[in-house]
MARDREN-582907 format. One line per 5 residues: for each residue x, y, z of N, C-alpha, C, O. Coordinates in steps of 0.1 Angstrom, whole numbers, plus 2048, in hexadecimal, padded with zeros to 3 digits. Example, Ala and Ser with C-alpha at 12.3 -4.5 7.8 and 13.67 -1.06 7.14 Angstrom:
REM MARDREN-582907
884/7C7/84E/87B/7D3/84E/884/7DF/84E/88E/7DF/855  880/7EA/847/889/7F5/847/881/800/84F/886/80B/850
REM end
This chain:
REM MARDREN-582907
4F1/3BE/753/4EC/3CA/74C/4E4/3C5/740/4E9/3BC/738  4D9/3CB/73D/4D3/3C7/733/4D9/3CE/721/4DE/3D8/71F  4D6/3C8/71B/4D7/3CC/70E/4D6/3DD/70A/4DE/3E5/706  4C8/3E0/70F/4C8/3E8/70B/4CE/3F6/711/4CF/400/70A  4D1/3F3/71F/4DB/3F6/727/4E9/3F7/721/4F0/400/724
4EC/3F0/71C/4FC/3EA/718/4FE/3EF/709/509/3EF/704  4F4/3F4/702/4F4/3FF/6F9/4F2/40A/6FD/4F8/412/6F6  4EC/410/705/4EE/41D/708/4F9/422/70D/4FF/42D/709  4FF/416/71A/50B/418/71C/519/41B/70F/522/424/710  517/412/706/520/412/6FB/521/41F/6F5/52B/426/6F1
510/423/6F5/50E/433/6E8/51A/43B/6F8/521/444/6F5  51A/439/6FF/524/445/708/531/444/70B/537/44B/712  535/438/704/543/433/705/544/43C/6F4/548/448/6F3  53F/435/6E9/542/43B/6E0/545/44D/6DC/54C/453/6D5  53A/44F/6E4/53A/45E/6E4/544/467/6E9/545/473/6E8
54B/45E/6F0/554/463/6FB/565/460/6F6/56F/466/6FA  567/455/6EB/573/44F/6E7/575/45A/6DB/56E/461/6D5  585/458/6DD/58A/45D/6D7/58D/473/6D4/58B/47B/6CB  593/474/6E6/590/47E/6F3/593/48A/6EB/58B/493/6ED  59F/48C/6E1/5A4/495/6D9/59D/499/6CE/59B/4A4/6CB
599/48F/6C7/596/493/6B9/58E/487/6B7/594/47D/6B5  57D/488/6B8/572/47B/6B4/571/477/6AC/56E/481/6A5  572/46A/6A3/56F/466/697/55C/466/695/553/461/69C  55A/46E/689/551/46B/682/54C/461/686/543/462/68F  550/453/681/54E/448/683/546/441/691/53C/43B/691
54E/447/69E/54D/444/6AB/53F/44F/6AF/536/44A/6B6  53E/45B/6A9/532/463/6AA/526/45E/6A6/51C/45D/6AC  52A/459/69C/51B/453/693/516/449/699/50A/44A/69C  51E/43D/69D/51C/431/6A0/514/435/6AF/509/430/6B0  519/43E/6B9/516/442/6C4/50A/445/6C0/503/43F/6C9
500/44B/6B8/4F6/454/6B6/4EB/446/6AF/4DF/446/6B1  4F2/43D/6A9/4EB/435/6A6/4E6/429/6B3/4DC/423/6B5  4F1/428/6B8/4F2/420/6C7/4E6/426/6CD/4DD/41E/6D2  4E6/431/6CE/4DF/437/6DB/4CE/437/6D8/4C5/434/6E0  4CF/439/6CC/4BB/435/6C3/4B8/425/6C7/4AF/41F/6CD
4C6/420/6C0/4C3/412/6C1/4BE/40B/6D0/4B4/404/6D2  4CA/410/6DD/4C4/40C/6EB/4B3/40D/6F0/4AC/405/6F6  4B1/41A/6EC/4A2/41D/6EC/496/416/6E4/48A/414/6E6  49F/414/6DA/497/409/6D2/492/3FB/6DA/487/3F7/6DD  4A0/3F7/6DA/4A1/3E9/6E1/498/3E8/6EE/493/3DD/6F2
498/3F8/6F8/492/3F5/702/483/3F4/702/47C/3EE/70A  47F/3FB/6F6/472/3FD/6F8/468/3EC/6F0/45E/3E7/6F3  473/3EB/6E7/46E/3DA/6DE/470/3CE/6EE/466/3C8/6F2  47B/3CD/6F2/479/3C9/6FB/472/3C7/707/46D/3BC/70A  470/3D0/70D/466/3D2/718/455/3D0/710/44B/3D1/718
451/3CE/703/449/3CE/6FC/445/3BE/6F8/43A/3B9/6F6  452/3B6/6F8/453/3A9/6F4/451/3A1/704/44E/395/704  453/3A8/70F/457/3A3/71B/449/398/720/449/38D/727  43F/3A1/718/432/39D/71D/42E/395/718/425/38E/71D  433/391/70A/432/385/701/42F/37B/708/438/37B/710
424/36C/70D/428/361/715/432/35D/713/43B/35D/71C  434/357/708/43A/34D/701/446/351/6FA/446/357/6EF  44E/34E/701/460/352/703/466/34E/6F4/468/358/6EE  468/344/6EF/467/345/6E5/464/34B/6DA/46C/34A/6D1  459/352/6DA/452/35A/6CD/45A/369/6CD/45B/370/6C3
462/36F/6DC/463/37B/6DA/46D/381/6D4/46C/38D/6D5  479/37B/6CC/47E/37F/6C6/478/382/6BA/478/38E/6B7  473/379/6B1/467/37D/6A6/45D/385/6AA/457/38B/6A1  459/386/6B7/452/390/6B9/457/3A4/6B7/452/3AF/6B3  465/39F/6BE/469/3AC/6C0/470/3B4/6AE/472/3C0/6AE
471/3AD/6A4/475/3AD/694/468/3B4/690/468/3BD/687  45D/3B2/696/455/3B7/68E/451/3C3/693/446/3C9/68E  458/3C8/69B/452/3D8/69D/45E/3DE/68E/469/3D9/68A  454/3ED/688/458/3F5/682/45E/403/683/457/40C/685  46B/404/682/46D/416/686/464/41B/683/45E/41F/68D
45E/41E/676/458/428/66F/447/427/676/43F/430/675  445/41F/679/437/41B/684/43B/421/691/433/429/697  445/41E/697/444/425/6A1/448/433/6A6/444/439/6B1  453/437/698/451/447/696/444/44D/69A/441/452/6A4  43A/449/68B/42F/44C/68B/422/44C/69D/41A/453/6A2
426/442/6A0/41C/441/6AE/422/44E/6B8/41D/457/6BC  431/449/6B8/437/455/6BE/432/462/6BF/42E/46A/6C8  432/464/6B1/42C/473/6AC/41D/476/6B3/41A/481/6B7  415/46B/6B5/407/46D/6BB/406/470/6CB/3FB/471/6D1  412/472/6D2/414/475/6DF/419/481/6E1/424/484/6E5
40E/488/6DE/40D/49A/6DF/402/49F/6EA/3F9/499/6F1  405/4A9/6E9/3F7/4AF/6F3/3EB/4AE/6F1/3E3/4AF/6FA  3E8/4AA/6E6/3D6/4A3/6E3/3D3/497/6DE/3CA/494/6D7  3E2/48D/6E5/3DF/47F/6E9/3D6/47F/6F4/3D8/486/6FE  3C8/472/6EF/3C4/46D/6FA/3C8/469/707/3BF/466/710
3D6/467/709/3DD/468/719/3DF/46E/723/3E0/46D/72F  3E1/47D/715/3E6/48A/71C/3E4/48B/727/3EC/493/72C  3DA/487/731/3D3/48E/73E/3DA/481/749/3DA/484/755  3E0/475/744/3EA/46B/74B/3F3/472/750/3FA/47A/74A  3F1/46B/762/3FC/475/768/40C/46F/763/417/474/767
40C/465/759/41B/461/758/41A/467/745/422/461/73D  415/46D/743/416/470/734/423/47A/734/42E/476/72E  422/481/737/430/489/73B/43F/480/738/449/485/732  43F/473/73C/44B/469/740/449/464/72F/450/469/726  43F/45D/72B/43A/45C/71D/43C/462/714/442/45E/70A
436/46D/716/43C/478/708/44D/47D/707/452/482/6FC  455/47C/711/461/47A/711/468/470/708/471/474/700  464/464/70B/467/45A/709/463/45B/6F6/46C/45B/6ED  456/45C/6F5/455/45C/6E4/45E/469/6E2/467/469/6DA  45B/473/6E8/463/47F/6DB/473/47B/6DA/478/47D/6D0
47A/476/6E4/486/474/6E2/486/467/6D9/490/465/6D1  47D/460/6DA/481/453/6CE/47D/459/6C0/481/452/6B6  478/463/6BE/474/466/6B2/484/46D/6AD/48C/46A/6A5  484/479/6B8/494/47B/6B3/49D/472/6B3/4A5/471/6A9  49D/46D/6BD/4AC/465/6BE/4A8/45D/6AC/4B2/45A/6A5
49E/45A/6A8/49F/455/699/4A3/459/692/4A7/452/689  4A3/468/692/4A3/46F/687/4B1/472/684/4B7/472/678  4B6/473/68F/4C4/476/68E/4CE/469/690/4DA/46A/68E  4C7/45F/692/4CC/453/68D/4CE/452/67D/4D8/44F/677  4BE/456/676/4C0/455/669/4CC/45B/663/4D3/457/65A
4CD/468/66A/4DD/471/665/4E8/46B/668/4F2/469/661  4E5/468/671/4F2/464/677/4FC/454/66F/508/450/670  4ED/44D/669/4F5/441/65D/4F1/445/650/4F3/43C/647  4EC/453/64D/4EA/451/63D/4F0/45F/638/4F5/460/62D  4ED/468/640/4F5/476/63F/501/475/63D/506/475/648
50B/474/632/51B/475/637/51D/481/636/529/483/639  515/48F/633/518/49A/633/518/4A3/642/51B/4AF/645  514/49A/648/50E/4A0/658/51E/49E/65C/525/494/65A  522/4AA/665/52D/4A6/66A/526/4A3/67D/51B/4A7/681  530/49C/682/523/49E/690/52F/4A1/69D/53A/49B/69E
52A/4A9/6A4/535/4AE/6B1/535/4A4/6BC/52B/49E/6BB  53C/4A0/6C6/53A/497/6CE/52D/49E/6D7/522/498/6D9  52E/4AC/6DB/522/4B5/6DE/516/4AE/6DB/50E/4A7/6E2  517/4B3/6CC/509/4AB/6C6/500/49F/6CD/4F5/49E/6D2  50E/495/6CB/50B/486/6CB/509/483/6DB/502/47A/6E0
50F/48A/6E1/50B/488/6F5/501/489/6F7/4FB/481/6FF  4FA/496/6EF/4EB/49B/6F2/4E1/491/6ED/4D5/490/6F1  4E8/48A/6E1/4DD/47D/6DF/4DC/471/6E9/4D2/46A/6EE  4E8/471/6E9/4E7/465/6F8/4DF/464/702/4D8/45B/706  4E5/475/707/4DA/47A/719/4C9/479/70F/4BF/476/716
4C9/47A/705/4B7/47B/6FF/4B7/467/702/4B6/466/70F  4B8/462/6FF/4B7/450/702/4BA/44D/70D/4B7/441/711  4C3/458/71A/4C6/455/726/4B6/45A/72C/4AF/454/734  4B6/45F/72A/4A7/46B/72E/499/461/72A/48F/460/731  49C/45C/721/48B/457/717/48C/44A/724/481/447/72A
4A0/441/72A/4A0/438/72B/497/43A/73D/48F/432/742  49B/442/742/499/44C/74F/485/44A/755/47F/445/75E  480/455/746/470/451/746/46D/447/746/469/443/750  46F/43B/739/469/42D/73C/46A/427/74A/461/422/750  479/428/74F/478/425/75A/46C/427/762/466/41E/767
467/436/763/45F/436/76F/453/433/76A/44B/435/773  44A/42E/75C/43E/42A/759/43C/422/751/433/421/749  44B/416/755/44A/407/74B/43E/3FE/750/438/3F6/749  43D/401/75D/430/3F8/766/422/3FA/763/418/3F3/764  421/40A/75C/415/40E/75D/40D/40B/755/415/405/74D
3FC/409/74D/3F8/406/745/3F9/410/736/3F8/40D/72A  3FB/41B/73B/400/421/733/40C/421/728/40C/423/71C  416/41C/731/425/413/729/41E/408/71E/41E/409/712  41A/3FE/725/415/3F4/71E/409/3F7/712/408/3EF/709  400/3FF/714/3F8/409/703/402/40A/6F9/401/406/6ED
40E/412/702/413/417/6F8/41F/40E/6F3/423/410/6E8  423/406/6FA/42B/3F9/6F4/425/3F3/6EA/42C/3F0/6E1  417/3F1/6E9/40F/3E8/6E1/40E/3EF/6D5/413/3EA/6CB  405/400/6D4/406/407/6CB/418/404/6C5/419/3FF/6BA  422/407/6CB/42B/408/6C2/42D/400/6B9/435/401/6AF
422/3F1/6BC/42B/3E5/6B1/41C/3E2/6A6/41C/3DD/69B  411/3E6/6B0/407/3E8/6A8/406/3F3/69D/402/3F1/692  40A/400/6A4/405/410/699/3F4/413/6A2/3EC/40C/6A9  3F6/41B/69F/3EA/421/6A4/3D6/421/69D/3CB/425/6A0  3DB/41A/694/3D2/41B/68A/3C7/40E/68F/3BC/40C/68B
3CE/407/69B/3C4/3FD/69F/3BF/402/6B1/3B9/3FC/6BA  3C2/409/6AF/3BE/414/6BE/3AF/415/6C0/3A8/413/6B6  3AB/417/6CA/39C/417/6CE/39C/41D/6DC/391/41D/6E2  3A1/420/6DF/3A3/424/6EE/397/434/6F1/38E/437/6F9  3A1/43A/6E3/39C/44A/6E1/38C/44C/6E2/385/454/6E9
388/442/6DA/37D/440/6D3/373/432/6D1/36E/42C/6C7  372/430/6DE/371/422/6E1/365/422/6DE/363/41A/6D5  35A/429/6E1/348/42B/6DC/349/426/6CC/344/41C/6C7  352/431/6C4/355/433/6B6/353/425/6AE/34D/421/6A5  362/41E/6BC/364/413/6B6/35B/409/6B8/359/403/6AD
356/404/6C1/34C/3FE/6C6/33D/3FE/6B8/336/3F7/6B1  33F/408/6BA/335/40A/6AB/337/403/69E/32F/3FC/698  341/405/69C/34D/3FE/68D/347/3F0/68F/340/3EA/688  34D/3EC/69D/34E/3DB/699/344/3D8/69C/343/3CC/69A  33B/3DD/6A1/32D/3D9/69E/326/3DB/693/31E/3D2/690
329/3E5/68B/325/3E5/67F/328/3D9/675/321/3D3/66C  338/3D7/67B/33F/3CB/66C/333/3BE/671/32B/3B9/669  334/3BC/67E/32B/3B2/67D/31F/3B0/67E/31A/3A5/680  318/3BC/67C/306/3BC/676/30C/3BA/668/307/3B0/663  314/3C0/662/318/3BA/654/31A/3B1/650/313/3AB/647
327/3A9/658/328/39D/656/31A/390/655/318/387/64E  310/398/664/306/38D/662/2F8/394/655/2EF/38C/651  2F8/39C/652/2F0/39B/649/2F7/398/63C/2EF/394/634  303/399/637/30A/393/62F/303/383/62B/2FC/37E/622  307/37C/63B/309/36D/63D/2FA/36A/63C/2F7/362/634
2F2/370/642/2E5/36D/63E/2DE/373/62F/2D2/36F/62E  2E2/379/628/2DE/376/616/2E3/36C/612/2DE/365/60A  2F1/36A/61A/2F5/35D/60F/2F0/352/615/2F6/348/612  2E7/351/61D/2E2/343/625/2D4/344/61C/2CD/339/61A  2CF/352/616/2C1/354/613/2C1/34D/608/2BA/343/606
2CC/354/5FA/2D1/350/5F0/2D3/342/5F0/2CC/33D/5E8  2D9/33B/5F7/2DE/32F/5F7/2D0/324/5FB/2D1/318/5F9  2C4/32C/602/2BC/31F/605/2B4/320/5F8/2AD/317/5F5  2B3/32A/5F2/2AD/32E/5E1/2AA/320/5D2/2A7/324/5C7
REM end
């Protein structure tokens, strides 16, 4: 079983211990478990592609919750995918990571939150569910955009706007070379 497997599994053991009366403790940890598996699955399957076996553990450190909140959040109905017949499996997959964060964040920083085992089940089946879609569109090119966006951010995106962009980097480099050619002008002066 994989890791990330073997945490989800855990968030349903925890959620489930202690049949009479749940500790706090066992709730939280479950709710954090269950963000965390989805984490793990999606950095992983993201590092998979890495050649060089070696590199992917430092590869996989450098993805950001707060980056991939944010990309998450861009997989709405007037994302450029939206018309992907697997976007449906996608936008599952981010809105439950965005929650399952959120309520992770409560779930280790809130001590005021009390949490029902109720509660904490429903987060699990959300990381069972997120775990359910990737399954059916880890192959697709779509998976892998959005693997990349997660560790990139979106801000290096071109997909939308590829004319747009196409423009840009042609511009930097009419810039760059008229730049390079004053200072060659300057310089033969």
């Amino acid at each position: 079983m994989a890791f990330p497997d073997q945490l989800l599994e855990q968030a349903r053991l925890l959620a489930n211990l202690d049949k009479n009366r749940p500790t706090q403790a066992s709730l939280r940890r479950a709710v954090s478990t269950a963000y965390y598996a989805l984490f793990h699955l999606l950095t992983i399957a993201a590092v998979a592609n890495w050649k060089t076996a070696r590199h992917r553990a430092d590869l996989a450190r450098a993805f950001q919750h707060g980056k991939m909140y944010e990309v998450c959040k861009t997989c709405g109905e007037n994302s450029p995918d939206a018309k992907h017949p697997s976007f449906p499996n996608l936008q599952t997959v981010a809105s439950n990571f965005m929650q399952l964060q959120q309520h992770r964040q409560d779930a280790d920083y809130d001590n005021s939150k009390k949490w029902t085992r109720t509660e904490v089940r429903a987060q699990v089946e959300l990381a069972a569910a997120a775990f359910e879609s990737w399954n059916r569109i880890k192959g697709e090119p779509i998976a892998g955009d959005f693997l990349l966006r997660l560790l990139i951010g979106d801000k290096h995106r071109t997909r939308s706007s590829g004319a747009a962009a196409g423009k840009r980097i042609a511009s930097r480099g009419a810039e760059r070379y008229s730049d390079s050619s004053k200072a060659r002008k300057n310089a033969a002066r």
